[in-house]
DSSP file (Angstrom, degrees, kcal/mol; ACC not computed):
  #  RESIDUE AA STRUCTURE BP1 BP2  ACC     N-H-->O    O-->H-N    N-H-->O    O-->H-N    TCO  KAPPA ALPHA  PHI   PSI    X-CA   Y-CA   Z-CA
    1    1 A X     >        0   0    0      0, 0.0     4,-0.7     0, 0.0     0, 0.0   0.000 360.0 360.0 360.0 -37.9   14.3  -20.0    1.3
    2    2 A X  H >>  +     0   0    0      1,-0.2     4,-2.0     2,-0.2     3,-0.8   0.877 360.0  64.1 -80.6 -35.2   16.0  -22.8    3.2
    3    3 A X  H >> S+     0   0    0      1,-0.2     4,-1.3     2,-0.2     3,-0.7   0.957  96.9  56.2 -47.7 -55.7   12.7  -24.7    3.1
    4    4 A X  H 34 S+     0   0    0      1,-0.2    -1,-0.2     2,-0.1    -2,-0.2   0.789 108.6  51.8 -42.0 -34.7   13.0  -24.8   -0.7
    5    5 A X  H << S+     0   0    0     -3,-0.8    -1,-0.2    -4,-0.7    -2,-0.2   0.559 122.4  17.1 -66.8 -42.6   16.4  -26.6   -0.2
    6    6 A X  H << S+     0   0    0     -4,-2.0     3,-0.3    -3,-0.7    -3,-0.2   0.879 107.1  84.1-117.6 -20.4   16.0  -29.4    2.1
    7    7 A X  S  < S+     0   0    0     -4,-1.3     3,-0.1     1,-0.2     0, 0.0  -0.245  86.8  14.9-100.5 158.6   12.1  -30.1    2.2
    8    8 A X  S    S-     0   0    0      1,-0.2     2,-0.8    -2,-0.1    -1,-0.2   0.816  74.2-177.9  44.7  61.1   10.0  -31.9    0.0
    9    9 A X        +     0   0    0     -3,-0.3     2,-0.5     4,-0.1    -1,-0.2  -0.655   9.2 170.5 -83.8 111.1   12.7  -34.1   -2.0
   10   10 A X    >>  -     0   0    0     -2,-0.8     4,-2.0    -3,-0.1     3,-1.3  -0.750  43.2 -91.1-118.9 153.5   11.4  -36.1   -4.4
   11   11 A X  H 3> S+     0   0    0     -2,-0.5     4,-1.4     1,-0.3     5,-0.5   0.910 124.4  54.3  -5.4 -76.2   12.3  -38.7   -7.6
   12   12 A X  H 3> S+     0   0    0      1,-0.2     4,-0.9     2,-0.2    -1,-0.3   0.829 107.9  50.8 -54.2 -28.4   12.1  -36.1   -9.9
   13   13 A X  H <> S+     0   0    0     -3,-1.3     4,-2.1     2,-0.2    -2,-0.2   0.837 111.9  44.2 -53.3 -56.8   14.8  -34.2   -7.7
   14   14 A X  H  X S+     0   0    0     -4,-2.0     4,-1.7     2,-0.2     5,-0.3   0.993 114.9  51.4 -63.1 -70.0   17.3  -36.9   -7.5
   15   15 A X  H  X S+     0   0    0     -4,-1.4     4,-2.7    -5,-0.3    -2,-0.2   0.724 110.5  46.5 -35.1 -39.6   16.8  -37.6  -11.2
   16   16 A X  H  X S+     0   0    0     -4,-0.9     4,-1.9    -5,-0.5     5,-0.3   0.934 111.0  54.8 -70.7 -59.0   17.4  -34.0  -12.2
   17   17 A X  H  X S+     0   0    0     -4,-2.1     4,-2.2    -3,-0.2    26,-0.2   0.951 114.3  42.8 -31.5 -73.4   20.6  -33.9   -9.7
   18   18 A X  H  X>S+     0   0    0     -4,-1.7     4,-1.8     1,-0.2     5,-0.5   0.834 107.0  56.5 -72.0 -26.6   22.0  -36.8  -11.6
   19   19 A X  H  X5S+     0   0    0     -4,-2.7     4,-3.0    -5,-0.3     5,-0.4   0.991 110.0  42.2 -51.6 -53.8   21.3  -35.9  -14.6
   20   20 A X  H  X5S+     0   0    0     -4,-1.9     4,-3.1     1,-0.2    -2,-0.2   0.962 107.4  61.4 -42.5 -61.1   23.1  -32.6  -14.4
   21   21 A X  H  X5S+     0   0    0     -4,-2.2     4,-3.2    -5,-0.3     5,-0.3   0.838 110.9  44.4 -24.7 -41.5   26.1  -34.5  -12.4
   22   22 A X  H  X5S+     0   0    0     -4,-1.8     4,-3.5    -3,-0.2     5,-0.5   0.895 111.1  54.3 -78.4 -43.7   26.4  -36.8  -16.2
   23   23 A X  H  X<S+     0   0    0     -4,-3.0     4,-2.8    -5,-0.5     5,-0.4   0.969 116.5  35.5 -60.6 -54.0   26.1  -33.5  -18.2
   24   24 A X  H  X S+     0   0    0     -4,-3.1     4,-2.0    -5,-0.4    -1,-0.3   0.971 119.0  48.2 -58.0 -43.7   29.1  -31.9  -16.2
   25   25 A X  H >X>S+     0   0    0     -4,-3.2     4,-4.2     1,-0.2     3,-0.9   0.987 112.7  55.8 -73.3 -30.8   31.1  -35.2  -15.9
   26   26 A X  H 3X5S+     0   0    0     -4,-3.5     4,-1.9    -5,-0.3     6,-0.7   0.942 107.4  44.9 -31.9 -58.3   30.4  -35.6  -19.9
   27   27 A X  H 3<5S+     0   0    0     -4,-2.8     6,-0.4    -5,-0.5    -1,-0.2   0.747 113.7  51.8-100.0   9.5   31.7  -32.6  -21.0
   28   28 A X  H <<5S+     0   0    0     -4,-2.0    -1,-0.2    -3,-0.9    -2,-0.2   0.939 109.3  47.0  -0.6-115.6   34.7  -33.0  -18.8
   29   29 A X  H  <5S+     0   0    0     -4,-4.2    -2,-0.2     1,-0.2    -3,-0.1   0.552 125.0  30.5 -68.1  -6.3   35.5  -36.0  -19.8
   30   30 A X  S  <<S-     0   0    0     -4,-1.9    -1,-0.2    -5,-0.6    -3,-0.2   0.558  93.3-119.4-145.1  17.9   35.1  -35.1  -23.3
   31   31 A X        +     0   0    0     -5,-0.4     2,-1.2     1,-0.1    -4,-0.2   0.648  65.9 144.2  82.7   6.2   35.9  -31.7  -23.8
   32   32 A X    >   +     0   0    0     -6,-0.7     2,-3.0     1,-0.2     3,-0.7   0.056  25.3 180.0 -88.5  48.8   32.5  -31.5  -25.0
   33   33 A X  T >   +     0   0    0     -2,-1.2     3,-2.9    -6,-0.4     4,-0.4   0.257  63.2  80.9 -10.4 -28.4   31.7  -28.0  -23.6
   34   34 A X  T 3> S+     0   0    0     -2,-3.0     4,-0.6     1,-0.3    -1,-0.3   0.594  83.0  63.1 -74.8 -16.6   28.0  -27.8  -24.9
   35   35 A X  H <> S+     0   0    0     -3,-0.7     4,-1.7     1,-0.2    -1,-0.3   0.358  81.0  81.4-102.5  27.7   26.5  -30.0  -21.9
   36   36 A X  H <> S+     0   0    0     -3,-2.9     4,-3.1     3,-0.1    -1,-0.2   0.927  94.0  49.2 -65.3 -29.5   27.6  -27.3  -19.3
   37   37 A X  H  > S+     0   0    0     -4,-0.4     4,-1.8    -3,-0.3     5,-0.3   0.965 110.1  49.3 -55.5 -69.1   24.4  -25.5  -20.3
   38   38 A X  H  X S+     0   0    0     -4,-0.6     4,-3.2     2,-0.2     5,-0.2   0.903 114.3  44.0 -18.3 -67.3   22.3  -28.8  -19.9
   39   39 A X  H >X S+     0   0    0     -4,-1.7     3,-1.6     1,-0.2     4,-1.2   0.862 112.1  59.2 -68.4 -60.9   23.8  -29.7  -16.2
   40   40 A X  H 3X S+     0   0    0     -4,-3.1     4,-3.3     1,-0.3    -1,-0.2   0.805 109.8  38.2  -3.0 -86.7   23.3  -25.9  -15.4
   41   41 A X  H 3X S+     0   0    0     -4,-1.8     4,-1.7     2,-0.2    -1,-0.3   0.747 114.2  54.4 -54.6 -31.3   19.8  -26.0  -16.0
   42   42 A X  H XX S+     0   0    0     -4,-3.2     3,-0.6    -3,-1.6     4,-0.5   0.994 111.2  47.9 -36.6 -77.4   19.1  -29.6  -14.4
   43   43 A X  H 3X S+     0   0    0     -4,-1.2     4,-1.3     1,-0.2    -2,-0.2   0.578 105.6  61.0 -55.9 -16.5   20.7  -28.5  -11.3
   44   44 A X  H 3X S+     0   0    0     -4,-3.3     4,-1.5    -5,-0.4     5,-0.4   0.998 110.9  39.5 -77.3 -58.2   18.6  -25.2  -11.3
   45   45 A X  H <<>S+     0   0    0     -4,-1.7     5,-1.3    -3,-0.6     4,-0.3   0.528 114.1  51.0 -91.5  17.4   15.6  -26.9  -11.1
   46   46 A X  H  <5S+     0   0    0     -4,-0.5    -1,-0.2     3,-0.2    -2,-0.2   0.686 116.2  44.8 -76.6 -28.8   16.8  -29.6   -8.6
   47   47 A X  H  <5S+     0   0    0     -4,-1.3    -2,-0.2    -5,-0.2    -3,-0.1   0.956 125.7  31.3 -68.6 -37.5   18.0  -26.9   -6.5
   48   48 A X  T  <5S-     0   0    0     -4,-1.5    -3,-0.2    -5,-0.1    -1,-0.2   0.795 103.9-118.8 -87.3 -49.2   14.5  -24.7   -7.0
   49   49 A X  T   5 +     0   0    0     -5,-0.4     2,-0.2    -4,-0.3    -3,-0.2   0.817  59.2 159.7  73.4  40.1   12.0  -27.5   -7.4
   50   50 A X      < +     0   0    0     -5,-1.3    -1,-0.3    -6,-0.2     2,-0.3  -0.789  28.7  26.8 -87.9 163.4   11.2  -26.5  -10.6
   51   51 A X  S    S-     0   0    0     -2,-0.2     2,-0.3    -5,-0.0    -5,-0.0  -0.767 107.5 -12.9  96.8-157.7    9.5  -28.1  -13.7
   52   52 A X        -     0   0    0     -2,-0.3     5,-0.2     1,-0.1     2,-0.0  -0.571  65.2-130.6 -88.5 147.9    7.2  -31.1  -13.0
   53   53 A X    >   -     0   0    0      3,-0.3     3,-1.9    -2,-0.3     4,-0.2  -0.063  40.5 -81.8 -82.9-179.5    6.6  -33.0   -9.8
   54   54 A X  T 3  S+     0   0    0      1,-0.3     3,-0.1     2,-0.1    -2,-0.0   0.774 125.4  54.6 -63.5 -22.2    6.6  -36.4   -9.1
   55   55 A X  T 3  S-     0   0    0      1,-0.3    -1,-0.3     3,-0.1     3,-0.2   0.339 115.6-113.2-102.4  32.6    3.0  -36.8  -10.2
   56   56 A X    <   -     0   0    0     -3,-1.9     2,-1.5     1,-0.1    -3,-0.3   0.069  43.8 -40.8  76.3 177.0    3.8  -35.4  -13.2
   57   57 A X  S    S+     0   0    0     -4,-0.2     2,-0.4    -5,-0.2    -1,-0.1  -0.119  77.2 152.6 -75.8  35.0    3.0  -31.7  -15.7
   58   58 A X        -     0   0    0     -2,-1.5     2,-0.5    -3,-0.2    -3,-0.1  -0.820  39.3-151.5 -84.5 140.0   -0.9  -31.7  -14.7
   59   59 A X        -     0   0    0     -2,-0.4     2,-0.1     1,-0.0    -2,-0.1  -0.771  25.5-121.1 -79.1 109.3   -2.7  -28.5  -14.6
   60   60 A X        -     0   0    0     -2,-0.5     2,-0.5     1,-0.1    -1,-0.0  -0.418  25.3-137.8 -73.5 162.2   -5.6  -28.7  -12.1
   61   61 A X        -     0   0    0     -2,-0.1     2,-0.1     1,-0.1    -1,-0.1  -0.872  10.5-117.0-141.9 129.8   -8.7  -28.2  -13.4
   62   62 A X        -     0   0    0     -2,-0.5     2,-0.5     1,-0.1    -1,-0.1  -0.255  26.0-118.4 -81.7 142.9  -11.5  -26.0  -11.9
   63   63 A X        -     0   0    0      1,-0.1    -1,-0.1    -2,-0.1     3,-0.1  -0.741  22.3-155.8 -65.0 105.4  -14.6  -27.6  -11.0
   64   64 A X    >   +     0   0    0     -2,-0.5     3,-4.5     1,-0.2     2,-2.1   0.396  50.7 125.6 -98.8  -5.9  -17.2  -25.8  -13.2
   65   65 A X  T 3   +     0   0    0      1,-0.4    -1,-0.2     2,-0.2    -2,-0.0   0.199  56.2  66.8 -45.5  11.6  -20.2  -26.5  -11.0
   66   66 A X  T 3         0   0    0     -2,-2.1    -1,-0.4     1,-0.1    -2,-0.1   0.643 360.0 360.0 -90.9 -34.5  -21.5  -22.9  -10.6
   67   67 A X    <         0   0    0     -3,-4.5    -2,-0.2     0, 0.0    -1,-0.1   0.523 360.0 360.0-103.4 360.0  -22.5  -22.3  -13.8
């Protein structure tokens, strides 16, 4: 578990941090209550490393050469 937490930090990790960080300070600063969900859900999957990586939402795709 602590390997999920400090290891393999990337862009998309820092970007997900700060977005969540805007969504809390937003609705803060403006009363606007609706982005707690938003920074919630950033920070869960900066914290998790979930969602897409750095090289982006590709599925690999199996080599068919057997058949």
């Amino acid at each position: 578990m602590k390997n999920i937490f400090f290891n393999n930090w990337h862009f998309m990790r820092y970007f997900r941090i700060a977005i969540a960080l805007f969504c809390f300070y937003t609705a803060y600063e403006e009363n606007q209550w609706v982005f707690i969900p938003f920074g919630v859900f950033f920070l869960f999957q900066a914290v998790f490393n979930l969602g897409c990586g750095p090289r982006g939402c590709n599925v690999p795709t199996k080599n068919r050469e057997d058949e």
